[in-house]
Structure formats: structure tokens, C-alpha cells
N, C-alpha and C positions, 0 to 999 in steps of 0.2 A: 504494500500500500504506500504510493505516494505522500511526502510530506502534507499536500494539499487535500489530497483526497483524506487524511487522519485528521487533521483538523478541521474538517466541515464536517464530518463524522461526530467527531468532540463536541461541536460546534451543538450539533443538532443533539445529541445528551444535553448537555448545559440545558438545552432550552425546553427538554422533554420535564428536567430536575422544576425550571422554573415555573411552568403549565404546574408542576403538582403544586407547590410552592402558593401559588395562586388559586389552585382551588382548595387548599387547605385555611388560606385565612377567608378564602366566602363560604366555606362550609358547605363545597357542592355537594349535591344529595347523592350524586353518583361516587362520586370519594366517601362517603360515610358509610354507604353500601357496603361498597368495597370492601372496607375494614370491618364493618359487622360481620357480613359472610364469611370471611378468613377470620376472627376470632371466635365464631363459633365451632368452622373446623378444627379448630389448635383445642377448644375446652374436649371434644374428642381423643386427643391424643396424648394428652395429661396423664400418665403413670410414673409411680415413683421412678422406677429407674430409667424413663427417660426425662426424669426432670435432674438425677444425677449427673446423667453426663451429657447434658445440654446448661448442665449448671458449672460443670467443668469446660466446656468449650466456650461458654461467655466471659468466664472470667480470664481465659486463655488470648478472648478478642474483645479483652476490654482496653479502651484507649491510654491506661496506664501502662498495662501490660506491653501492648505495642511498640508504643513510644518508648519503651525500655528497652523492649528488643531492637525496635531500631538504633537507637544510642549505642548498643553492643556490635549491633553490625557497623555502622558507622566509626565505631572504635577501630573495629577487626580490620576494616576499609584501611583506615590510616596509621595503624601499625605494618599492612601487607605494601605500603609505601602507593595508597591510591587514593592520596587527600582529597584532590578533585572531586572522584565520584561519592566521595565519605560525607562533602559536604554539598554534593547535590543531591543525594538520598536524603539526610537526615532534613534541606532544605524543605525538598518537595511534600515530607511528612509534617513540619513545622508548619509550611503554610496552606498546606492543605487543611490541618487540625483548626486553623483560625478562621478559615471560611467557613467550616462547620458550623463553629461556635458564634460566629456572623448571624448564621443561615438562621442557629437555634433560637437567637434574641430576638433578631426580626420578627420571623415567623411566629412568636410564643406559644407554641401548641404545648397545652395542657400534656401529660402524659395517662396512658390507660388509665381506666380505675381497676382497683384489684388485682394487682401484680402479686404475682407469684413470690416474686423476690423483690420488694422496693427500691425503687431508684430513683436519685432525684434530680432535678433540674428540668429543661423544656423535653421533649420528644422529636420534632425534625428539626433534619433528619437525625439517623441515627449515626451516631458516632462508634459505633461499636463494630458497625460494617464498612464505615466510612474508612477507617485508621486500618481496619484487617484489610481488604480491599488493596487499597495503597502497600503496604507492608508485602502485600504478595504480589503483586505488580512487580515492584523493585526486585525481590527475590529471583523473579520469574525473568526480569532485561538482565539479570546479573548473570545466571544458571544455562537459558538458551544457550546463546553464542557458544558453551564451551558443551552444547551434548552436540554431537554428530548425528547419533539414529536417529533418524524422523521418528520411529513411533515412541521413543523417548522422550523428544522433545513434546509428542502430543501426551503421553502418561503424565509430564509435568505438568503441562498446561491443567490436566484437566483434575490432577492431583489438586493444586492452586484455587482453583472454581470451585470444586467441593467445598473444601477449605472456609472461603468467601460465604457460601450456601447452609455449611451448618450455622458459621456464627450468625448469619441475619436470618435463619428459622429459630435459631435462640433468643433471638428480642423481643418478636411477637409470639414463641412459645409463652414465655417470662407474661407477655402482657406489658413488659416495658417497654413496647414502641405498637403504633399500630402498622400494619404490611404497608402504606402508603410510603411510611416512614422510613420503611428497609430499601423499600423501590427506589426511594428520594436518593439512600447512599450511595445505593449502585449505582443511579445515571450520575451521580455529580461525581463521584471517585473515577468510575471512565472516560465522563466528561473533559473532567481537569486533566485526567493521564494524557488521554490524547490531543487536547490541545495544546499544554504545554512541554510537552516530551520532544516533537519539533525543535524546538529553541536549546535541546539539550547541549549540542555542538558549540553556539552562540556562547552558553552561558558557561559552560567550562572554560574554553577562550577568554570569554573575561576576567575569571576566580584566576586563570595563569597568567592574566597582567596584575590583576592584583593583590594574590599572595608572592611570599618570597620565595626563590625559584627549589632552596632548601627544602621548603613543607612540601612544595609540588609531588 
């Protein structure tokens, strides 16, 4: 995929994220649907030991978490002498987490009622899909390039996607996001990947005029 053709891609997420974005603060009747019907599916599927290990996987993609993991991959980056992509990783996590946190104040959606597990602060989007999403992105531009076997490279891909899919059926299993809210993460986490991952070349270029050639 062309540079061009991924950012018009990106382009049209971003704006798929803002149509939700916008029918969540008019409270369209078809967005409310939406999330009744899938919270009645999920009161379905409620058994203790799938709330154990969906209670283990949320907390494994939760934005603390994450953001930990990446600071460790970002370390490992710049200890293996690759400060550049150490500080475009941990960038694109930093400011990706603040548009979230944008997106959440704006938007101020209440969160469920009756959560399995309490959480607090707004509901969209979800940051818990938002931050895992991104985190396997990166892992995923890191890992390709160096597999050769194509069905490798699609095992990882799709190993990754799962990954993505337990932790955002974790949110609205929990009841601490409604599915609108999980949708919202994935189109803005693809969104932002593919718009801004273009400019990747750009903005390293720049970090090596402007760190000293030492840290490079």
C-alpha cells in the first residue's frame, strides 16, 4: 500500500472514530441500540471462569500496564543502540494516550452502570484497546521485517489481532465501556497508525539532527 493510498485509509478511520464520537454526544437511538443489544449478549456469557481470565487479560491491557511495557521496550530499543526508533515508539504511545484522554473529556460519556469490576473516569473511547492496539502495532512494524515465511508473518499478524480482540471483549464483558466505545478505539488506534506512520522516515530525520550523533 502506497504512502497515499494508507493515509486516506487512516484518513477515512479518523472520521469513521468521529461519526461515533458525534453520535455519542446526540445520543443517537441507533448507537444506544447498538450497545443494549451487545450488553445483553455479554450478561449471556458471564461465568466465573470467564470472568477470571478476561479479568487477567484486562488488566494485562490496561493503559498502565502498557505504557510500562512500552517504556521497557523503549529501554531494550536504546540499550540495543536504536535510540531513534526507542523514541518514536514510546512517542507515538505518549501521544496517542493524550488524544484518548482528549477524546474522553470532550466527549464525557458516563461509563456503564453495573460493572463487573468498577472503573473510573469517562468511557470513550476506550483506552484499554486504545494503548493494547498501538503496543501491538509497534511490536508487529518491529517483528515483520525480520520473519521471512509469509505464513509466519501472517501467524503474527493474526496472533496480534486476537490479542487486540480479547482485551476490547474485556471492556464491555466488564461493562466498563459500552461496544460503541471499543469500536471508537479501534478506528482511532488505526486511524492515527496509518496516518501518521507515513511521516515515520521525516521524523526520524529530524530526532538525527536533533539528538547528538553519540545517543543516535
Amino acid at each position: 500500500m502506497s504512502d497515499s493510498h494508507q493515509r486516506r485509509l487512516g484518513a477515512g478511520l479518523l472520521a469513521g472514530f468521529l461519526y461515533l464520537a458525534y453520535c455519542v454526544m446526540r445520543q443517537a437511538v441507533w448507537l444506544q441500540q447498538l450497545d443494549t443489544n451487545v450488553s445483553h449478549l455479554m450478561s449471556r456469557a458471564v461465568t466465573p471462569s470467564n470472568t477470571i481470565v478476561l479479568n487477567a487479560i484486562a488488566f494485562l491491557g490496561s493503559p498502565v500496564v502498557v505504557i510500562a511495557l512500552t517504556c521497557i521496550l523503549c529501554v531494550w530499543l536504546w540499550v540495543r543502540n536504536s535510540a531513534i526508533t526507542s523514541l518514536w515508539i514510546g512517542g507515538l504511545q505518549f501521544l496517542g494516550s493524550v488524544i484518548t484522554e482528549l477524546a474522553k473529556q470532550i466527549v464525557a460519556r458516563p461509563r456503564p452502570l453495573h460493572q463487573l469490576i468498577p472503573d473510573s473516569g469517562f468511557s470513550f473511547p476506550s483506552g484499554h484497546t486504545f494503548c493494547t492496539a498501538l503496543f501491538v502495532f509497534s511490536i508487529l512494524a518491529l517483528v515483520l521485517p525480520t520473519i521471512k515465511k509469509r505464513h509466519c508473518r501472517v501467524a503474527a499478524i493474526l496472533a496480534g489481532a486476537i490479542w487486540i480482540g480479547f482485551v476490547a471483549f474485556s471492556r464491555f464483558y466488564f461493562r466498563d465501556h459500552f461496544a460503541s466505545d471499543v469500536l471508537a478505539s479501534i478506528l482511532l488506534a488505526s486511524g492515527y497508525w496509518l496516518v501518521i506512520t507515513p511521516y515515520e522516515g521525516a521524523i526520524k530525520k529530524l530526532l538525527r539532527h536533533i539528538l547528538p550523533e553519540r545517543i543516535q
